[in-house]
C-alpha positions as a Markdown table, in Angstrom:
| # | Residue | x | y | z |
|---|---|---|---|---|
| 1 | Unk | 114.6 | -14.3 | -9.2 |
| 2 | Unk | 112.5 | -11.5 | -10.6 |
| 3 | Unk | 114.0 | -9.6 | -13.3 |
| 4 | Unk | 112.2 | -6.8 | -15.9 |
| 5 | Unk | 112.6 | -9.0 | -18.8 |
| 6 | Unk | 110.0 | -11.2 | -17.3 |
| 7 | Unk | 107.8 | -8.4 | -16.8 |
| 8 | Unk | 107.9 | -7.1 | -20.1 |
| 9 | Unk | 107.2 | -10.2 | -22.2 |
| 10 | Unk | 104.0 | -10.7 | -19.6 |
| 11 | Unk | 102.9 | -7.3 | -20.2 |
| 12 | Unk | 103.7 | -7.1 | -24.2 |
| 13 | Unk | 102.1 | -10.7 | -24.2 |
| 14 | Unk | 98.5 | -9.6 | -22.6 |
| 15 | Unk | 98.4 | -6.9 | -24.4 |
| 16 | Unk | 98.8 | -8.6 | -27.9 |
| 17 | Unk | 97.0 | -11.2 | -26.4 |
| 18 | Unk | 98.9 | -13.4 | -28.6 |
| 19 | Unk | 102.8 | -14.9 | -27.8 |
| 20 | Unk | 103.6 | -15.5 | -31.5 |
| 21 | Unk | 102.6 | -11.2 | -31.6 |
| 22 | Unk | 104.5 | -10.7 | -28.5 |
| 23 | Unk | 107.2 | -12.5 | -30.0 |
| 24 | Unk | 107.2 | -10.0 | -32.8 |
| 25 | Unk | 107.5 | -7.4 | -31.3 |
| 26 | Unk | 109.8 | -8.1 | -28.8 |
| 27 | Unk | 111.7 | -9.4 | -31.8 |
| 28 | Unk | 112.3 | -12.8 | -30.5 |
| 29 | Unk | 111.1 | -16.1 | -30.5 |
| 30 | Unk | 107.7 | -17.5 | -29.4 |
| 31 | Unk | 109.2 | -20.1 | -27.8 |
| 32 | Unk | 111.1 | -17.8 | -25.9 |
| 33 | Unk | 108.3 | -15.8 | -24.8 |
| 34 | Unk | 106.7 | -18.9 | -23.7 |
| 35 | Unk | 109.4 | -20.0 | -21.6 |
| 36 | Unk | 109.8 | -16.4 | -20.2 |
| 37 | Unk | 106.5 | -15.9 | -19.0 |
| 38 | Unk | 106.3 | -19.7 | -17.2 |
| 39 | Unk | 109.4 | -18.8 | -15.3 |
| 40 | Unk | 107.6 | -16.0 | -13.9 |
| 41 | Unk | 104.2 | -18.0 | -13.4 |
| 42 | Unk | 106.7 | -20.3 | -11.6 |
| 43 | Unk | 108.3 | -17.6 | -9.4 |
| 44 | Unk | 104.8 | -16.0 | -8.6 |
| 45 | Unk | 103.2 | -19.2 | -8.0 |
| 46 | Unk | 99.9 | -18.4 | -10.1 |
| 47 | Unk | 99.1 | -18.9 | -13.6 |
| 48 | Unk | 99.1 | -15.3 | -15.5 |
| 49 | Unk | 97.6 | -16.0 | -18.9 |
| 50 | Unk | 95.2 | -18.1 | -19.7 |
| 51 | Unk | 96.0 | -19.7 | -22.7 |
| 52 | Unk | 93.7 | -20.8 | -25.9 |
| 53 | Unk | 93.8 | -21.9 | -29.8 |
| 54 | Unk | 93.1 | -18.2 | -30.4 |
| 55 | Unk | 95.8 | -16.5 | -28.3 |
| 56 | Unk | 96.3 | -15.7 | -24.5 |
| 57 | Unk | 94.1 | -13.6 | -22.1 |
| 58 | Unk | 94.4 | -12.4 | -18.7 |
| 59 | Unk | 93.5 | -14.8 | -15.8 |
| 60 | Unk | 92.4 | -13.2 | -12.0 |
| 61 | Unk | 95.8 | -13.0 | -10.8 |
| 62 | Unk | 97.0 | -12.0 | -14.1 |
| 63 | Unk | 95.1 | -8.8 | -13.8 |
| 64 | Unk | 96.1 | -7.4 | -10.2 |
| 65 | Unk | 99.8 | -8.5 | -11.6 |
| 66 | Unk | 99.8 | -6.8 | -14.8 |
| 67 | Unk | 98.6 | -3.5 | -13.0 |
| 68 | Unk | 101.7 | -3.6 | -10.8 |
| 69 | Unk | 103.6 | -5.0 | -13.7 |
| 70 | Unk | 103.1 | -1.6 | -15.5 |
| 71 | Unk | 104.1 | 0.4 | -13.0 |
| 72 | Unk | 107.4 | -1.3 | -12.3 |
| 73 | Unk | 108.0 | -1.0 | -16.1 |
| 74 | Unk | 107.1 | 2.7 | -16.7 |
| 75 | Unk | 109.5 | 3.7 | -13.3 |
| 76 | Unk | 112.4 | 1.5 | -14.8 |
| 77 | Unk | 112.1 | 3.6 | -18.0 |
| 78 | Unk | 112.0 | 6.6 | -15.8 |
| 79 | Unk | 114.8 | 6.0 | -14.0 |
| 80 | Unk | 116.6 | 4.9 | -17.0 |
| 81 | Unk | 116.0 | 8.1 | -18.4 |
| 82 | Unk | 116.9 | 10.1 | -15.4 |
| 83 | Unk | 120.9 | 8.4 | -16.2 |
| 84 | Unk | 120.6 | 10.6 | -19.7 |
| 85 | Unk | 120.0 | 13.9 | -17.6 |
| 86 | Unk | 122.7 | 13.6 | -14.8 |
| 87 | Unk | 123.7 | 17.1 | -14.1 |
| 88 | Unk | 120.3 | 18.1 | -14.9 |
| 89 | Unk | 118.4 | 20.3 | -12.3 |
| 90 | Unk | 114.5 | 19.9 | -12.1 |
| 91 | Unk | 112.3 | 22.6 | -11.5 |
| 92 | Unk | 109.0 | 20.3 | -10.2 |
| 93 | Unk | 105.6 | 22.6 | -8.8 |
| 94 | Unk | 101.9 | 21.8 | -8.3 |
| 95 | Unk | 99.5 | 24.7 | -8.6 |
| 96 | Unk | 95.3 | 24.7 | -8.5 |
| 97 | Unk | 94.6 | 24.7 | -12.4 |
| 98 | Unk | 95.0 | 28.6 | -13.0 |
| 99 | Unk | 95.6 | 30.3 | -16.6 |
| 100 | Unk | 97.4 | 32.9 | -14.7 |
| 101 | Unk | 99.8 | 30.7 | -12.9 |
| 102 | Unk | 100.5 | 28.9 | -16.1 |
| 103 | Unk | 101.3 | 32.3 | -17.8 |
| 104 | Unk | 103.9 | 33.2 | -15.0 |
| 105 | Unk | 105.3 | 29.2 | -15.5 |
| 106 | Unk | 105.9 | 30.5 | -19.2 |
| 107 | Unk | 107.9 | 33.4 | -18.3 |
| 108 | Unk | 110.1 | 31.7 | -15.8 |
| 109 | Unk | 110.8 | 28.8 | -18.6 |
| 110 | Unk | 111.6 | 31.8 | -21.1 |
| 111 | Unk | 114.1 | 33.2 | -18.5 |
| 112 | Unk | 115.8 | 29.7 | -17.7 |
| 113 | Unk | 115.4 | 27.2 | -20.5 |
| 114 | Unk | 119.1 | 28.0 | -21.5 |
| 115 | Unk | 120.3 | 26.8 | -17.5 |
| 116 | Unk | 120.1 | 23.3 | -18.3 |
| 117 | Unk | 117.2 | 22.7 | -16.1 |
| 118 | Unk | 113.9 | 20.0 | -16.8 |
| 119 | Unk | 110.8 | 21.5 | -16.6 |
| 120 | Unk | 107.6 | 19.6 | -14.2 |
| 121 | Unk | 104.6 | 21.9 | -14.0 |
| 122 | Unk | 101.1 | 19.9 | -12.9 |
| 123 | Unk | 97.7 | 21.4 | -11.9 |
| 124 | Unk | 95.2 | 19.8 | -9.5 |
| 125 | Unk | 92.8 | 19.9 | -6.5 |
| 126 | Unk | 94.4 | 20.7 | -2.6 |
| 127 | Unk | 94.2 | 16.9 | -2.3 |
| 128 | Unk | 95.8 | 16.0 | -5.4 |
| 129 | Unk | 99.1 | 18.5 | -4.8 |
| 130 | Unk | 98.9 | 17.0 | -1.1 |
| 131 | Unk | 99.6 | 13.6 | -2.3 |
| 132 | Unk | 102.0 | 14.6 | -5.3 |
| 133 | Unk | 104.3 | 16.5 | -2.8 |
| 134 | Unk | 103.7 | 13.3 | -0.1 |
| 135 | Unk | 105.0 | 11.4 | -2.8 |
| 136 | Unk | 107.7 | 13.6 | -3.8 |
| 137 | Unk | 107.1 | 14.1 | -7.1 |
| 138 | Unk | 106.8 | 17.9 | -6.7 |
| 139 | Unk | 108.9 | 20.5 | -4.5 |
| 140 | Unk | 106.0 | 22.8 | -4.0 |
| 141 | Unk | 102.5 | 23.3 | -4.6 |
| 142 | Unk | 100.9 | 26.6 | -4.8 |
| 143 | Unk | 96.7 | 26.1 | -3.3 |
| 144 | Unk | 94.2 | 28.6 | -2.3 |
| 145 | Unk | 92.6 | 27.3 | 0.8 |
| 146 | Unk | 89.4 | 28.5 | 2.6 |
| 147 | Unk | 89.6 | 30.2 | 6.1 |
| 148 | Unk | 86.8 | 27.7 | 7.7 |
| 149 | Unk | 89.0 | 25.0 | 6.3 |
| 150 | Unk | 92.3 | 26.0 | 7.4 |
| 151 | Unk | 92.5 | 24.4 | 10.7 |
| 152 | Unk | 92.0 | 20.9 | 9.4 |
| 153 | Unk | 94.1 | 21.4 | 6.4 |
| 154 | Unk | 97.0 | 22.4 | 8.2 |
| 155 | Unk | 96.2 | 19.5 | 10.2 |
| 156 | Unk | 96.2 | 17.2 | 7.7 |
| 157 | Unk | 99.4 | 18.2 | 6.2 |
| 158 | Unk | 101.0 | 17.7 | 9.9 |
| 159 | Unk | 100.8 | 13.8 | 9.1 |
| 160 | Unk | 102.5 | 14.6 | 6.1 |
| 161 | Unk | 105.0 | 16.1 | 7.5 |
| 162 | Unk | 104.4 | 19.0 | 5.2 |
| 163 | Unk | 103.5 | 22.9 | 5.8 |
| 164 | Unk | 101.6 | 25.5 | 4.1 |
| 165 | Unk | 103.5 | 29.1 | 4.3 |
| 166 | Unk | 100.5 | 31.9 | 3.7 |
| 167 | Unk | 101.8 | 34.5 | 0.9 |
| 168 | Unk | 98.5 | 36.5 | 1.0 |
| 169 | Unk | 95.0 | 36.7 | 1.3 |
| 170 | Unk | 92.8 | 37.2 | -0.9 |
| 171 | Unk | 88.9 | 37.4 | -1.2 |
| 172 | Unk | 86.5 | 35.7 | -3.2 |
| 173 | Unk | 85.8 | 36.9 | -6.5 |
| 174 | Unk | 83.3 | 36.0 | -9.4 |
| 175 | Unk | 84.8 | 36.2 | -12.8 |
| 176 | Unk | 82.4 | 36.8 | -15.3 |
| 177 | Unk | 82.8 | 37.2 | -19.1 |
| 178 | Unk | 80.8 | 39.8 | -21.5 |
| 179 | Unk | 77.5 | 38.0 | -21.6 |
| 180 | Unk | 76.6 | 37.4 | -17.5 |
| 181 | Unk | 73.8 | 39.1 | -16.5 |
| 182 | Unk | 76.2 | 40.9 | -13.5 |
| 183 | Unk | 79.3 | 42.1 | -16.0 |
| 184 | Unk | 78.8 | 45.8 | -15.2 |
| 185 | Unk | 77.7 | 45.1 | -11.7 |
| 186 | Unk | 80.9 | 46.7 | -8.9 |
| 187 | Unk | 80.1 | 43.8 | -6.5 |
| 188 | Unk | 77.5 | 41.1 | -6.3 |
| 189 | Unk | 75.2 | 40.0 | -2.6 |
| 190 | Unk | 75.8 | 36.6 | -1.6 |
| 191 | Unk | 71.9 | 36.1 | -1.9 |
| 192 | Unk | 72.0 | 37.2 | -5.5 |
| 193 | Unk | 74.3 | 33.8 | -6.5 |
| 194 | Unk | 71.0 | 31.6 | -6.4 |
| 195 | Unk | 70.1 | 33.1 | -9.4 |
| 196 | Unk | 73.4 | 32.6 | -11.7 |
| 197 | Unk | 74.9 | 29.4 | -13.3 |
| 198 | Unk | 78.3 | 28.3 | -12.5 |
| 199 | Unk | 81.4 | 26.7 | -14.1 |
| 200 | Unk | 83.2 | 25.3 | -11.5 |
| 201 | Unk | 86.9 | 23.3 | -11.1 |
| 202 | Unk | 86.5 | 19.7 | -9.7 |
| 203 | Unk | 85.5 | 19.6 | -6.5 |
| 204 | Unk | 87.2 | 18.0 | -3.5 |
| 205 | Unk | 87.1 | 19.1 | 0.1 |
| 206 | Unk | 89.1 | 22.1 | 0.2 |
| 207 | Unk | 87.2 | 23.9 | -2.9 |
| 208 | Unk | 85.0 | 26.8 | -2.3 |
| 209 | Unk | 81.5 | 25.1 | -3.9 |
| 210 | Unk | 80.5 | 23.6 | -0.9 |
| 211 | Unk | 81.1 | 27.9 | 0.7 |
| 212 | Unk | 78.8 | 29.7 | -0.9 |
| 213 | Unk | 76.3 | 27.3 | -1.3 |
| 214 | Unk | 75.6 | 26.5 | 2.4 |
| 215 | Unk | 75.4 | 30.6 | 2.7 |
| 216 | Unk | 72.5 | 30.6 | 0.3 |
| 217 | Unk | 70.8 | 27.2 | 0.9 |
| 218 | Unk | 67.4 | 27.4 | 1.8 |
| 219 | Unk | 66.1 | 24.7 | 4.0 |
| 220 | Unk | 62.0 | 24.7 | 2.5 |
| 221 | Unk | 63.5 | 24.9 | -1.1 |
| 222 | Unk | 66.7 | 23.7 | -0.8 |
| 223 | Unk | 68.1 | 26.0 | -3.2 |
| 224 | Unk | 72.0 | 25.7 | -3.9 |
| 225 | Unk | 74.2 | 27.3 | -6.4 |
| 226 | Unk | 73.8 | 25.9 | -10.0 |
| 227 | Unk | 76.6 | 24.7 | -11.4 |
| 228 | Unk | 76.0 | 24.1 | -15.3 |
| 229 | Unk | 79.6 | 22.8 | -15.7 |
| 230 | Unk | 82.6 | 21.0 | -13.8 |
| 231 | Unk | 85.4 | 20.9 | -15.3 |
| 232 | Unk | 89.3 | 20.3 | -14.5 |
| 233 | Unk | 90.7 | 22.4 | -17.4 |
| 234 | Unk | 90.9 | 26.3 | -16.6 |
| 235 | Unk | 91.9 | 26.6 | -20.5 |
| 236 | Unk | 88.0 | 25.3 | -21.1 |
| 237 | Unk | 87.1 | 27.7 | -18.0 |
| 238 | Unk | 88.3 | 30.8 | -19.5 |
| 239 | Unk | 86.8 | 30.4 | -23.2 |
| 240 | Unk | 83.1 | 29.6 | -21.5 |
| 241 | Unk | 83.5 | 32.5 | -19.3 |
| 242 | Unk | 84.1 | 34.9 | -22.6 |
| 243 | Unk | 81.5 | 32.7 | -24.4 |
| 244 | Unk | 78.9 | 32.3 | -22.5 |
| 245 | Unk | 76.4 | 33.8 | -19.2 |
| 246 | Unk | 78.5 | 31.3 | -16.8 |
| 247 | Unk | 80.3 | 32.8 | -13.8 |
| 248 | Unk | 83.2 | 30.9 | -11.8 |
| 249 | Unk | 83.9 | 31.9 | -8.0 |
| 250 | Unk | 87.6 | 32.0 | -7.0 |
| 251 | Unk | 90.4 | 34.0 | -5.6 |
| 252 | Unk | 92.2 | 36.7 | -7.0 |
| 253 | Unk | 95.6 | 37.8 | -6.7 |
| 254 | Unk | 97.0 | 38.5 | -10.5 |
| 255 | Unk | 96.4 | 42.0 | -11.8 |
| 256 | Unk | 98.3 | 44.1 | -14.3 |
| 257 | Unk | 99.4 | 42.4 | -17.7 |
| 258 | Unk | 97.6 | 39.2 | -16.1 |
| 259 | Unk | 94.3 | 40.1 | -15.8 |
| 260 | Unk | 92.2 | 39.2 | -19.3 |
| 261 | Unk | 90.4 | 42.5 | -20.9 |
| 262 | Unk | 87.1 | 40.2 | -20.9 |
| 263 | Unk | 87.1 | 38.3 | -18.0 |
| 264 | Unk | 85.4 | 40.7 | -15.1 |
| 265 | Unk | 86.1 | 40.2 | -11.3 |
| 266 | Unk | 83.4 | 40.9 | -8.9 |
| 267 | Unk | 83.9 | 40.9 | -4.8 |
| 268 | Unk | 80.9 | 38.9 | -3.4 |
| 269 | Unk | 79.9 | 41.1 | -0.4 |
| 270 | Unk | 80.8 | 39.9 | 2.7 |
| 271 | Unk | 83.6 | 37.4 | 1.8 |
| 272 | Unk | 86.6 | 39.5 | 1.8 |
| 273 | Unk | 90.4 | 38.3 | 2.7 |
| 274 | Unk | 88.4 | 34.8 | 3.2 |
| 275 | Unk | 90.9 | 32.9 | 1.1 |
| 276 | Unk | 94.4 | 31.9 | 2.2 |
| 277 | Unk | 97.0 | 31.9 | -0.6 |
| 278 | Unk | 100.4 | 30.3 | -0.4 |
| 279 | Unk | 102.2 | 27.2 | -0.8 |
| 280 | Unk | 103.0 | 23.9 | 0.4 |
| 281 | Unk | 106.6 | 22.4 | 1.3 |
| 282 | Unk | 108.2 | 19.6 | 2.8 |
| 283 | Unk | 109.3 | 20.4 | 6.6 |
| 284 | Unk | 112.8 | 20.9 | 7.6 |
| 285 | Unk | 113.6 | 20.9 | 4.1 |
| 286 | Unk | 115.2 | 24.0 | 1.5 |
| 287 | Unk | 113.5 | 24.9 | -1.3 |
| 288 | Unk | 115.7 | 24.7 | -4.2 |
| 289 | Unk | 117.2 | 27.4 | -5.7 |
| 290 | Unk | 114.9 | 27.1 | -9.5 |
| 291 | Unk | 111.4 | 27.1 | -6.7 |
| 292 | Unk | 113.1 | 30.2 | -5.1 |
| 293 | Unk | 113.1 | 32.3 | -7.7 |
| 294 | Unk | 110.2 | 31.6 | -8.8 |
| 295 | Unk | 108.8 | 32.1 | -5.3 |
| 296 | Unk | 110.3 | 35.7 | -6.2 |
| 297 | Unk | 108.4 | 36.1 | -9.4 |
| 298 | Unk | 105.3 | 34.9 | -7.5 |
| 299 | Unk | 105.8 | 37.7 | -4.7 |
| 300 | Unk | 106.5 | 40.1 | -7.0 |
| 301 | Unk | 103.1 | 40.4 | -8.6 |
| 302 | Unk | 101.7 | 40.0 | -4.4 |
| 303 | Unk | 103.3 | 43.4 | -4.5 |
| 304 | Unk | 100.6 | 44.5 | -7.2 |
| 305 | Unk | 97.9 | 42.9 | -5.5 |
| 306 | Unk | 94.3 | 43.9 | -6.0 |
């Protein structure tokens, strides 16, 4: 029978790639080690390390196991540490990387940190938060999501068995920093984006690059949007904005005590209320009351919308 012990002297063993190593640090005997690992060669039917004079290396099979192996050993120690927090409440969300998202995460910890409640905030593409909620590993993930793309993400989340409730909408904007070219400009034509750079968030198919540079392409020239940087990390977005000439397009719901004294938005003419904002949930299934109130927090700055 497979049991974890096995596991972990395979996986300690590759990666010392050494059983007398392994040994060590399992504090136990090579010998041991030895036998441990063959009863699992035994059980798998398939040789796991290949072994040498100068220690022990992966074979084939030993590789595609010792992938799985670490996973089955890093959810064991999760679930072992999940006993330690019975009781415990969890507060899980997804949200598209946003600095201003993160700052309303910060209050809400502030407020509850004392309500003995863990703490699970991730950022990531529409696809990514699709799959960590599929997956269960978050109770809701907060996306903006294009109107010519709404259909077929709705769709998409229908074989999911998820939903997307719409909290506002919201147009797309170009933040801008001291230095861009357009920072004391009231709005900017769609026509007039050829001739800026761009950092941009990762793409996949739900982000707005793909938008704005159709609108613009020219077929004889083929001119699209440049986009000098991708990046996943908004923390990197927001000092390049203040440093440098590079815009970002994006949606814009924050204002108030969120909105950044040198970071300028800019409606692009003609693409107003073209972004849906809201958040995805499982179907048939209540939020929890931690992702309530923070739904609250969310709705209250809707109320101060731009």
């Amino acid at each position: 029978m497979l049991n974890i012990n096995q596991l972990q002297y395979f996986v300690i063993s590759a990666e010392q790639g050494s059983l007398s190593k392994a040994a060590e640090v399992l504090y136990t005997s090579q010998p041991h080690v030895s036998k441990t690992i063959k009863s699992l060669e035994s059980y798998l039917g398939m040789e796991l390390l290949e072994r040498t004079p100068r220690g022990v290396t992966l074979s084939k099979d030993g590789e595609r196991i010792y992938a799985y192996a670490k996973n089955i050993l890093k959810n064991t120690e999760l679930i072992n540490h999940s006993k330690k927090n019975k009781g415990e409440s969890l507060f899980s969300i997804a949200t598209n990387p946003s600095s201003k998202m993160s700052e309303l995460f910060s209050q809400f910890y502030n407020d509850k940190k004392d309500k003995n409640i863990k703490f699970k905030y991730i950022e990531g593409g529409v696809e990514n938060i699709i799959e960590l909620l599929d997956n269960k590993e978050v109770q809701i993930g907060f996306v903006f999501v294009p109107q010519n793309k709404i259909n077929a993400f709705k769709q998409l989340l229908e074989r999911r068995n998820l939903e997307f409730i719409i909290l506002a909408k919201t147009d797309i904007i170009l933040s801008v920093g001291p230095h861009s070219p357009i920072y004391n400009l009231d709005y900017v034509e769609i026509n007039k984006l050829k001739d800026l750079k761009f950092i941009q968030l990762e793409e996949d198919y739900f982000t707005l690059n793909d938008i704005l540079s159709s609108s613009i392409s020219n077929e004889k020239n083929n001119t699209y949007l440049d986009y000098q940087i991708i990046t996943n990390s908004d923390h990197a977005m927001v000092k390049l904005l203040k440093a440098s000439e590079l815009c970002n397009i994006g949606g814009c719901w924050f204002e108030g005590p969120y909105k950044d004294n040198e970071i300028k938005m800019i409606p692009i003419k003609g693409c107003e209320n073209y972004l849906n904002f809201g958040y995805i949930k499982s179907k048939n299934k209540e939020i929890k009351k931690e992702e309530q109130e923070f739904l609250l927090y969310i709705m209250n700055i809707l109320k101060r919308k731009i």
